[in-house]
C-alpha positions as CSV (number, residue, x, y, z in Angstrom):
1,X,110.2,134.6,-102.1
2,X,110.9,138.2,-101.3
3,X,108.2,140.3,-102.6
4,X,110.0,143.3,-102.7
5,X,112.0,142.0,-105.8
6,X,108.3,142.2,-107.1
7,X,107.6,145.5,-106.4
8,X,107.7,148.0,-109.9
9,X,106.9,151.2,-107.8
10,X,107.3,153.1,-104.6
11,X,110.1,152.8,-102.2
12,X,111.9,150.1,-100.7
13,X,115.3,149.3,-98.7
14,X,117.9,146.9,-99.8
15,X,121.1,145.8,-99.0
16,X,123.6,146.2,-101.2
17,X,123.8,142.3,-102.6
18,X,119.8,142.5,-103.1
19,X,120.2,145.6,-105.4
20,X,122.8,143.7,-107.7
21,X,120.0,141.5,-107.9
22,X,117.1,143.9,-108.2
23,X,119.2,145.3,-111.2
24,X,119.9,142.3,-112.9
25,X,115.8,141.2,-112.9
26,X,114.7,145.1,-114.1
27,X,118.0,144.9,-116.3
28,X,117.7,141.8,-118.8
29,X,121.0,140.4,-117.5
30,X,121.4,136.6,-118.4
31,X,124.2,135.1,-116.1
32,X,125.3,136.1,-112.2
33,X,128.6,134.4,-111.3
34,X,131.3,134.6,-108.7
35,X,132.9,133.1,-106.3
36,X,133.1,132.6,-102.4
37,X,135.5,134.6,-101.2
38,X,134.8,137.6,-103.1
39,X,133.7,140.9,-101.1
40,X,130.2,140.7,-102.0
41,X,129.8,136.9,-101.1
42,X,126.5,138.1,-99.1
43,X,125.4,138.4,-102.9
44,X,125.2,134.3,-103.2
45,X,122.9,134.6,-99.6
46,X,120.7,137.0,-101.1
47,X,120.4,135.5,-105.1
48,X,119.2,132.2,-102.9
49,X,116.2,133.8,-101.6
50,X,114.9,134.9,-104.9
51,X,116.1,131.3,-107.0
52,X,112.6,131.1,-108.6
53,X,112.2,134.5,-109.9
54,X,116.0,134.7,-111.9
55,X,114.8,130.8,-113.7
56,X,111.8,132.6,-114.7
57,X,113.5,135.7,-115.6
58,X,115.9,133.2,-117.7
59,X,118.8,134.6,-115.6
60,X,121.6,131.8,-114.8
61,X,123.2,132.0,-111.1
62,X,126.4,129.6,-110.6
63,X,129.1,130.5,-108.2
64,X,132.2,129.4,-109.2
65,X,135.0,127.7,-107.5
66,X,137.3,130.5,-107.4
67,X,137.8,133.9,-109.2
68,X,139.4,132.6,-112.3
69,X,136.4,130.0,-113.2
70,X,134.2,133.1,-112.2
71,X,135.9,135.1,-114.8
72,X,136.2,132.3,-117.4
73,X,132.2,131.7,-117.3
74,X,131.4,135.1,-117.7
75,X,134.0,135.4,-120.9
76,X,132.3,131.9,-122.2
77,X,129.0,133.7,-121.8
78,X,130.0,136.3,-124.4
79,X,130.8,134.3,-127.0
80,X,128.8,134.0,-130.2
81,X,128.1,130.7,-131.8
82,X,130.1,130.2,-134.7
């Protein structure tokens, strides 16, 4: 585990991918989806590291097969229950 995705105050340098992440725990975000070959694959690298903190967050992390199942989860994700 990366304690910086811990850390609440002071300063701090992240990659790119690690602040998608660091936004989605301090954000309430639910789901983080996408797919291989997208240009911020590094993201999937980086969401590994931290695995335990986004289930106790309640955050889902799936990649998808491709960017149309990527798309389709994140759509499903919106939907209320009827």
């Amino acid at each position: 585990m990366d304690v910086r995705f811990l850390q609440e105050r002071g300063t701090q340098a992240y990659t790119g991918s690690e602040l998608i992440l660091k936004g989605a725990l301090e954000g309430g975000v639910s789901l983080l989806t996408g797919y291989p070959g997208s240009p911020i694959a590094d993201f999937f690298n980086s969401a590994r590291h931290v695995k335990e903190l986004l289930k106790e967050k309640g955050i889902v992390f799936q990649v998808a097969n491709n960017e149309a199942l990527g798309a389709a989860r994140v759509n499903g994700s919106q939907m209320e229950d009827i």
